[in-house]
PAZA-326007 format. One line per 8 residues: their letters; for each residue x, y, z of C-alpha. Coordinates in nm, 2 decimals, decimal comma. Layout:
# PAZA-326007
A> X/Y/Z; ...
# end
This chain:
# PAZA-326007
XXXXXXXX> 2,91/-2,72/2,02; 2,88/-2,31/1,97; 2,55/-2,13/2,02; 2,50/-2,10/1,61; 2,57/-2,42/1,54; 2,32/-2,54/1,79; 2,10/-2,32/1,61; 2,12/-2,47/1,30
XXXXXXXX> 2,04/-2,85/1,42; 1,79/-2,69/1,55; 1,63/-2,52/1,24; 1,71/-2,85/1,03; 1,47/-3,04/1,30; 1,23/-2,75/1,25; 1,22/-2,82/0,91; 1,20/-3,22/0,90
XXXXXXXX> 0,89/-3,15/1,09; 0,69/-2,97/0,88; 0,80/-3,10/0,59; 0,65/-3,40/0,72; 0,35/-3,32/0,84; 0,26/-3,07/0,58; 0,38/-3,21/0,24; 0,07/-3,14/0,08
XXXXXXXX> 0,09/-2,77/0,14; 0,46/-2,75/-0,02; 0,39/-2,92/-0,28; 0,08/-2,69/-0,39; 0,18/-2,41/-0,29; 0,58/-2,36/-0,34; 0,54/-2,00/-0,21; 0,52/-2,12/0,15
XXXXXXXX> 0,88/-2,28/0,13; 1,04/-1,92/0,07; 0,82/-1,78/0,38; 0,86/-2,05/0,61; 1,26/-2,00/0,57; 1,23/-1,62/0,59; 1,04/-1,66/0,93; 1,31/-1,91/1,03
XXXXXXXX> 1,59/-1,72/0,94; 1,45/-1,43/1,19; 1,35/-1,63/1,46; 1,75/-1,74/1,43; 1,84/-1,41/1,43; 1,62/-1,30/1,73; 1,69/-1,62/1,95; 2,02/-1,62/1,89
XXXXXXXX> 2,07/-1,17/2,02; 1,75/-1,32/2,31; 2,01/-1,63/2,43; 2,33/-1,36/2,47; 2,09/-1,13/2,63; 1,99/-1,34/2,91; 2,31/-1,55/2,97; 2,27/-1,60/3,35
XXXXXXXX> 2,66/-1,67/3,34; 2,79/-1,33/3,23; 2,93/-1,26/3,53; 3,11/-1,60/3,61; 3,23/-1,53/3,22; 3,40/-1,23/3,35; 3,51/-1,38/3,65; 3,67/-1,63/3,48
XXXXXXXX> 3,86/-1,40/3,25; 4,01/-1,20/3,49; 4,13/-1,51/3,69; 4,36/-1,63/3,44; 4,54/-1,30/3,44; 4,56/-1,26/3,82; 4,65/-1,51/4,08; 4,53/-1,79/4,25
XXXXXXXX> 4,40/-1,66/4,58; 4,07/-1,73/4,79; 3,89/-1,46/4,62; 3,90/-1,70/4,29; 3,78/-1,98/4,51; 3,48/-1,85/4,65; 3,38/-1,68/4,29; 3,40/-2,03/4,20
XXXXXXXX> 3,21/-2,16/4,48; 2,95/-1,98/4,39; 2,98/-2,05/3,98; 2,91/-2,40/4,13; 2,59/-2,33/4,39; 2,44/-2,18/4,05; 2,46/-2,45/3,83; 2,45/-2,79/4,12
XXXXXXXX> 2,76/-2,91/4,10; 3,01/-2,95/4,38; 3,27/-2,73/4,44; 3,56/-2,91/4,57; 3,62/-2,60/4,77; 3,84/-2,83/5,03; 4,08/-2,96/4,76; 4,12/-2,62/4,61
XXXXXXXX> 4,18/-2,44/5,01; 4,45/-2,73/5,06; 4,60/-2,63/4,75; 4,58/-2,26/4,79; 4,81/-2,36/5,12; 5,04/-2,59/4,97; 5,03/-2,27/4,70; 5,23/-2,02/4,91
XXXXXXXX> 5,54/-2,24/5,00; 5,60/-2,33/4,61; 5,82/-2,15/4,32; 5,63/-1,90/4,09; 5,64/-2,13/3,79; 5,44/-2,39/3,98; 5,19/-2,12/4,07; 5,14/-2,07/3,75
XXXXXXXX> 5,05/-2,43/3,73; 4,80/-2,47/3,96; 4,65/-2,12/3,86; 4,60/-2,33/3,49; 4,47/-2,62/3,62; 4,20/-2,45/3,86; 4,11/-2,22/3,57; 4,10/-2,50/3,27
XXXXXXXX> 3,85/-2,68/3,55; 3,61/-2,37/3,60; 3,58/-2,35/3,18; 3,50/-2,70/3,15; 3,27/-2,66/3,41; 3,10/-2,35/3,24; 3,12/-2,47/2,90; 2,89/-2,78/3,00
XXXXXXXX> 2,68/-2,55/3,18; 2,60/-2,31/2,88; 2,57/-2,59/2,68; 2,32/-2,75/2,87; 2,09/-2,40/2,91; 2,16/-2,31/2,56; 1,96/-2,67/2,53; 1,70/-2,59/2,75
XXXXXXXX> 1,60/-2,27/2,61; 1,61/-2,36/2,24; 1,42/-2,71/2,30; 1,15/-2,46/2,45; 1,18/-2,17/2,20; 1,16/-2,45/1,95; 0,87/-2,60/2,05; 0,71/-2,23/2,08
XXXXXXXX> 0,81/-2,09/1,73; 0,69/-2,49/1,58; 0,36/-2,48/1,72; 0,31/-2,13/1,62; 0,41/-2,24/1,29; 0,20/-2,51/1,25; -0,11/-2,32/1,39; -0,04/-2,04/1,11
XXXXXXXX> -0,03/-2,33/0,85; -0,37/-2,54/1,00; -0,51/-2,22/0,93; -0,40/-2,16/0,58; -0,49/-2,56/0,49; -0,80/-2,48/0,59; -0,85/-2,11/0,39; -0,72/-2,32/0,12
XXXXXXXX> -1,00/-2,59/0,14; -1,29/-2,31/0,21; -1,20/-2,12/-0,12; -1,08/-2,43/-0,36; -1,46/-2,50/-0,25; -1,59/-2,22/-0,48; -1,30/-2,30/-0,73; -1,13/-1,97/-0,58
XXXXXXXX> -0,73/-1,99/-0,65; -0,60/-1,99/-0,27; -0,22/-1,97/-0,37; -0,26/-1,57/-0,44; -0,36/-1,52/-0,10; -0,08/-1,75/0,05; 0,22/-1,48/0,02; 0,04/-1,23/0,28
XXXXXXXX> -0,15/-1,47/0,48; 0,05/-1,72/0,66; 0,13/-1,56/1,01; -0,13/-1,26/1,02; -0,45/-1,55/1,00; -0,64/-1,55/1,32; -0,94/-1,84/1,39; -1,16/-1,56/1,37
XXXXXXXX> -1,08/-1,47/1,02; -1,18/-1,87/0,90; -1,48/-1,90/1,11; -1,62/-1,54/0,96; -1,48/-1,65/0,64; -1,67/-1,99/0,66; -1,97/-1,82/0,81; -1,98/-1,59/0,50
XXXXXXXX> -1,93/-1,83/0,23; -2,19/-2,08/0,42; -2,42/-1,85/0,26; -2,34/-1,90/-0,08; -2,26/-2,30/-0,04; -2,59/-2,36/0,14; -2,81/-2,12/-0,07; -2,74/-2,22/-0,47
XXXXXXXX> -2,91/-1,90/-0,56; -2,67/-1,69/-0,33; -2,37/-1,84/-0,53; -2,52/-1,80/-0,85; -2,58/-1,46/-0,83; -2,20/-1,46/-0,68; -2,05/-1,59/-0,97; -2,33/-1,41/-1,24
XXXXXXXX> -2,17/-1,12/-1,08; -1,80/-1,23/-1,13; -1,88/-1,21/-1,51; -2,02/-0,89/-1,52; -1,80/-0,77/-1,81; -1,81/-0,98/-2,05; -1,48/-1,02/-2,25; -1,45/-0,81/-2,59
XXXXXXXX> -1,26/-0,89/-2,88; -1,09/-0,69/-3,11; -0,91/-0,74/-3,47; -0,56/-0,62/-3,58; -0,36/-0,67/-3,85; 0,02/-0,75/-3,82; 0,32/-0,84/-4,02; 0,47/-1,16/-3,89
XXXXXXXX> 0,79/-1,34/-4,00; 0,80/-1,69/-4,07; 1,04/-1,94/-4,17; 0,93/-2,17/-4,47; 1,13/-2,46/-4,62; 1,17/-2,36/-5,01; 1,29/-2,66/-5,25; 1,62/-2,48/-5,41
XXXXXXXX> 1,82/-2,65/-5,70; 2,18/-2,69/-5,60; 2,50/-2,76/-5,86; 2,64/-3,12/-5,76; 2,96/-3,20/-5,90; 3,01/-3,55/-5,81; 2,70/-3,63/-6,04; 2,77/-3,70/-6,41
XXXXXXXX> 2,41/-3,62/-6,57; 2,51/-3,37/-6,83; 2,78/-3,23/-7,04; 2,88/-2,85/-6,97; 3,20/-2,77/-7,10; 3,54/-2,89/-7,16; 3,81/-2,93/-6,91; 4,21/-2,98/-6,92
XXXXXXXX> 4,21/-3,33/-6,71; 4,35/-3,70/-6,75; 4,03/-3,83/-6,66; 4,04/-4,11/-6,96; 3,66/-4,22/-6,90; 3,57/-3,86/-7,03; 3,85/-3,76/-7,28; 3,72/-3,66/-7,60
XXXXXXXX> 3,77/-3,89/-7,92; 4,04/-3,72/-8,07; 4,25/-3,72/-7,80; 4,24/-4,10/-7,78; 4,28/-4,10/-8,17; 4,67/-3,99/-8,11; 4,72/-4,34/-7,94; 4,69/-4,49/-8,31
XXXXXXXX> 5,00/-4,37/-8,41; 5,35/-4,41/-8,30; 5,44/-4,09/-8,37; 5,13/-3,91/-8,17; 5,13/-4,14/-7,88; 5,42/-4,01/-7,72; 5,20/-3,65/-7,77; 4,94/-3,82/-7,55
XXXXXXXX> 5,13/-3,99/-7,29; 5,29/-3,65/-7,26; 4,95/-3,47/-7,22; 4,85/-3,77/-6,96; 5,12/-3,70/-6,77; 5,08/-3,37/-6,77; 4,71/-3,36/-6,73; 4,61/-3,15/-7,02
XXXXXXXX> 4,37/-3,38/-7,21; 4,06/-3,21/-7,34; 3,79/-3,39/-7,16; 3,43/-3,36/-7,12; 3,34/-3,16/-6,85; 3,03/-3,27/-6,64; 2,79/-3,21/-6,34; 2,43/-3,27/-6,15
XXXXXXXX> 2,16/-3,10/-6,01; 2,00/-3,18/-5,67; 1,71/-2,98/-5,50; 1,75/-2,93/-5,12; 1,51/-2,78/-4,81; 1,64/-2,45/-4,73; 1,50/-2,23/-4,46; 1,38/-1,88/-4,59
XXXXXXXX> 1,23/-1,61/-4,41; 0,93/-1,43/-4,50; 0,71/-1,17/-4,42; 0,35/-1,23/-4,38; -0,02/-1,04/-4,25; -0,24/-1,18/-4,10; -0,55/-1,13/-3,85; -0,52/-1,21/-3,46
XXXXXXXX> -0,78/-1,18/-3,22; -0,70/-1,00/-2,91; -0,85/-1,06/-2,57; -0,93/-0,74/-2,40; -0,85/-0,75/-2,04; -1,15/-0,78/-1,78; -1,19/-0,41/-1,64; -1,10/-0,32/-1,28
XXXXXXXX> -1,39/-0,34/-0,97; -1,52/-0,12/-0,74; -1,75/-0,28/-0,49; -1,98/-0,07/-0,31; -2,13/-0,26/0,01; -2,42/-0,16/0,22; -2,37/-0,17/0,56; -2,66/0,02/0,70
XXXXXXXX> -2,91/-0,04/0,99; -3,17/-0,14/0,73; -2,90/-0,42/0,62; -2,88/-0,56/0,95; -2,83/-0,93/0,95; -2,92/-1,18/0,68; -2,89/-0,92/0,41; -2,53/-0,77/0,52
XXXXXXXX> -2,43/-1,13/0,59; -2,50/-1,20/0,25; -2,41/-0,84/0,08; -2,07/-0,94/0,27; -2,04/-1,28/0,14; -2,08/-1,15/-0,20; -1,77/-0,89/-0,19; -1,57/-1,15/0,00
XXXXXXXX> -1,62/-1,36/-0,32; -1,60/-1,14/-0,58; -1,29/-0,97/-0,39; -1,13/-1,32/-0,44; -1,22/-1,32/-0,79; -1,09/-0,99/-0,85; -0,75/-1,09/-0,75; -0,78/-1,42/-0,92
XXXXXXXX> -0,87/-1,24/-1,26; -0,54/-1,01/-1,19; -0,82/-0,69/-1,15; -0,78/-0,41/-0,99; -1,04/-0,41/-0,69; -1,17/-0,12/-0,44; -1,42/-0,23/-0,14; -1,61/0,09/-0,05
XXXXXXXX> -1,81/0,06/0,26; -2,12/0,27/0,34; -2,38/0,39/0,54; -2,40/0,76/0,60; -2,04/0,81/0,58; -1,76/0,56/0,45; -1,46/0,35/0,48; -1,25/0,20/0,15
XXXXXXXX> -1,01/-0,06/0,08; -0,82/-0,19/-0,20; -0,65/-0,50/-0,30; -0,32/-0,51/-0,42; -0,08/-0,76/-0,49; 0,07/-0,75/-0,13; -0,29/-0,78/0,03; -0,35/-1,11/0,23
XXXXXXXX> -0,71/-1,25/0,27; -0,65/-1,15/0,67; -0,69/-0,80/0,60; -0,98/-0,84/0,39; -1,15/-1,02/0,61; -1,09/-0,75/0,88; -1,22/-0,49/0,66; -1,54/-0,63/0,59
XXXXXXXX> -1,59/-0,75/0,95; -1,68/-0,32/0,97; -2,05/-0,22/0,98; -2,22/0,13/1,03; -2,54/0,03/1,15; -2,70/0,38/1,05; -2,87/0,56/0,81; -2,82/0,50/0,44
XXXXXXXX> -2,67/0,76/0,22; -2,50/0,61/-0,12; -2,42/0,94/-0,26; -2,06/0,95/-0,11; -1,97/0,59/-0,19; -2,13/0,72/-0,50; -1,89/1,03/-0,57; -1,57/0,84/-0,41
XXXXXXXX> -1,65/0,54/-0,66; -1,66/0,84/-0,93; -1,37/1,01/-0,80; -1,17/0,66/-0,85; -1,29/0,61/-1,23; -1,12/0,94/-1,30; -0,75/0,78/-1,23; -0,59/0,57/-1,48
XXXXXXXX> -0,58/0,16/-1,29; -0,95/0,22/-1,23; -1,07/0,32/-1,61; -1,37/0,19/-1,72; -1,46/-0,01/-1,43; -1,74/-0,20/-1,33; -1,93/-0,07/-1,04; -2,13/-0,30/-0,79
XXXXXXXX> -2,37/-0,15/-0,54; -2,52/-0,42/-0,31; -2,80/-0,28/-0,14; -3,13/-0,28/0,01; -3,18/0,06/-0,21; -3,38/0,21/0,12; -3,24/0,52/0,11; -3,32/0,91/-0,05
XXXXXXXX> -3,28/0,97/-0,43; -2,97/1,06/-0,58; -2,87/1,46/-0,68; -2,90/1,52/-1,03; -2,51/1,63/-1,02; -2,43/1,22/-0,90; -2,67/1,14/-1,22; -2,54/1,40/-1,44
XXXXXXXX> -2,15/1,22/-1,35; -2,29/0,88/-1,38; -2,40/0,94/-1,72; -2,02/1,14/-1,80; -1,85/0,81/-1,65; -2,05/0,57/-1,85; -2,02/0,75/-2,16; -1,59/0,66/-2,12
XXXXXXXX> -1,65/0,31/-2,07; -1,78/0,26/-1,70; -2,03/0,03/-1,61; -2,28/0,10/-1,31; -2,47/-0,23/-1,17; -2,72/-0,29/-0,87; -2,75/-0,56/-0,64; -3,09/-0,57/-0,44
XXXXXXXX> -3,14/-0,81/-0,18; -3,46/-0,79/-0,02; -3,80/-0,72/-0,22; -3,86/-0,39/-0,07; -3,69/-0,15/-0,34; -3,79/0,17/-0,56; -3,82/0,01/-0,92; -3,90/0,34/-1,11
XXXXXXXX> -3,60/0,54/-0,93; -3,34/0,26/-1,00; -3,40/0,15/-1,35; -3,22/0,48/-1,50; -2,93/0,43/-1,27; -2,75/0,11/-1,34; -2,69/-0,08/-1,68; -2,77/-0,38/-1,53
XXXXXXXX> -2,95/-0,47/-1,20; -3,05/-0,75/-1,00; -3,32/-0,84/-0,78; -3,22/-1,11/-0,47; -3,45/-1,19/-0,23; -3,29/-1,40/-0,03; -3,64/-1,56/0,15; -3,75/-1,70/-0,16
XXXXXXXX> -3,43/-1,77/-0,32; -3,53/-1,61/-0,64; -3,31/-1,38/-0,92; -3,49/-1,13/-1,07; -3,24/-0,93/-1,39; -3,44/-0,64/-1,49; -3,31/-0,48/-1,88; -3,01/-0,31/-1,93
XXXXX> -3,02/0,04/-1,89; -2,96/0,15/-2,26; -3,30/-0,08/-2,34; -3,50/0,14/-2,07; -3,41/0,49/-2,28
# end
């Protein structure tokens, strides 16, 4: 059996297996069927160039080849000895030296012969050896690349069940997850959202949070066609329900009285068995009227409602040494959540980290949960400044996926007052549609600074497990 078709059993078993023990998953989630072959196809591709790379038989290969185009001489015995020594099988090096004697008396054509016969024995003898390493290793790299597999797919099961727990959609996360998931992304991912599942307040505000924007509708008129079924009258001729005309026929049920008079005399009947024959009677001439559906297009207005869609997000998280612990744990939870959301929702979504300088990230369609997860494992553990995440936030509301955005600072809000010029741009952005909210968690914060920055703001103190929602912003002018 040849190396590639080896390979194939072997990726048929591969398959079997998981197919088996992970059902559910492939059945959910029909995304993982077109990665799962993808990684198969270049593990076959890279075992396959790994197995001709370290063939420990090369060299017996090329001994071999020469040796059928030489001749049979003790030099081809003791490569073949050795061929044998490596692989733990005899030799038969005294049958093959008697030979070799009995070799030099006999005709050319009978060396020939014998040099046949010893190589056709040295071939089989390799074949079965290749074949059984060529066993040996993919058994092994089998075993390797399936429990790799199956680790990778443990941990997606169980990033599946930690987000269908919040009613988060896993299956968006599934195309870029499966082989870049570590353990340590699940357990800081269950840590987070432990948070949220064990504190009821946590997750409310979560998902309060998620629905920031609420969704506008708007009016329009268009024309529409439309088929409707209109009863039309239609001329039926095969009905006799009214006289319209007279017609040249021998139809004697409808010939008219004075052509039947012409059958009283002699004379004129041969007139009208001439005009039978020749079908030129004068008879009444009759028809019907039926209605039938027909289909007619029309052109009508009318009024449709249209669902604008939810605005992108722009998450601005807190990371500061004043955040240390409970509240960045929670400040993180949050963004992991609403991240998810985001993504869910089909909105565009930009994770700004701060402190007194920042790091951003943004998910895409080609993100995967592993990433995110990395990214918000970051912390500054310094001073607070929120005027750059601020301006960056800003500078991001200028391009066209992140118009009229909503904003979400989470924060302790220990930190200096904002410039007049990060006011003055606040007020420009929300003026084209932008929306600027707060997030406090902790009961240490600077009411009469914050109420003119944010149109809506939240207080979350996560001690007492209570939500405070101060007024919008355009109530406070």
């Amino acid at each position: 059996m040849s190396l590639n078709s080896k390979l194939s059993e072997q990726i048929r078993w591969i398959k079997a297996s998981l197919k088996t023990d992970y059902a559910d998953l492939f059945k959910r989630y029909g995304s993982l069927n077109e990665q799962i072959q993808q990684r198969l196809v270049d593990w076959q591709h890279k075992i396959r160039l790994n197995l001709l790379q370290k063939n420990p038989f090369i060299v017996h290969e090329n001994n071999l080849a020469k040796s059928k185009t030489g001749t049979f001489d003790q030099t081809l015995i003791n490569d073949y000895q050795n061929f044998c020594q490596q692989i733990g099988r005899p030799s038969e090096k005294d049958f093959w030296q008697a030979e070799l004697k009995k070799n030099e008396k006999v005709k050319k054509d009978q060396k020939s012969l014998l040099l046949k016969l010893f190589t056709d024995k040295w071939q089989q003898q390799l074949d079965h050896a290749k074949a059984q390493w060529y066993l040996e290793q993919l058994n092994q790299l089998r075993q390797e690349f399936l429990t790799g597999v199956k680790q990778d797919l443990d941990l997606i099961r169980q990033l599946a069940q930690q987000l269908e727990q919040f009613g988060l959609e896993a299956g968006l996360w599934l195309d870029n997850s499966i082989g870049n998931l570590s353990d340590q992304n699940i357990e800081e991912m269950k840590r987070w959202l432990n948070y949220l599942s064990q504190d009821k307040t946590a997750k409310q505000i979560a998902e309060l949070l998620g629905k920031m924007r609420q969704i506008e509708q708007s009016e329009k008129i268009e024309q529409v066609k439309q088929t409707v079924y209109m009863n039309n009258p239609k001329v039926d001729i095969n009905s006799r329900e009214e006289i319209i005309g007279l017609r040249l026929s021998k139809d004697l049920e409808h010939v008219l009285p004075s052509e039947l008079a012409l059958m009283a005399d002699e004379d004129t009947s041969v007139l009208f068995d001439l005009k039978f024959l020749e079908s030129k009677l004068m008879c009444f001439e009759l028809q019907g009227i039926i209605y039938e559906d027909a289909p007619v297009e029309i052109t009508v207005e009318q009024t449709t409602k249209d669902d604008e869609t939810l605005g992108p997000m722009i998450l601005c998280i807190d990371t500061s040494g004043s955040m240390q612990g409970l509240p960045e744990n929670i400040a993180k939870a949050m963004a992991l959540f609403l991240g998810i959301k985001a993504k869910s929702q089909n909105r565009s979504c930009f994770i700004i980290n701060f402190s007194t300088k920042i790091e951003s990230f943004e998910i895409t369609d080609t993100t995967g949960i592993s990433k995110l997860i990395e990214f918000l494992q970051k912390s500054f553990h310094g001073g607070t400044d929120a005027a750059p995440a601020l301006n960056y936030a800003l500078e991001m509301m200028g391009q066209d996926n992140y118009k009229k955005a909503d904003l979400l600072m989470i924060s302790d809000f220990i930190m200096s007052s904002l410039s007049e010029d990060v006011l003055d741009a606040i007020a420009l952005q929300r003026k084209e549609g932008n929306q600027f909210n707060s997030l406090v968690i902790g009961n240490t914060f600077m009411y009469e600074r914050l109420k003119t920055h944010f149109d809506h703001e939240w207080i979350f103190n996560p001690h007492e497990q209570k939500i405070h929602e101060l007024t919008y912003f355009t109530q406070n002018l």
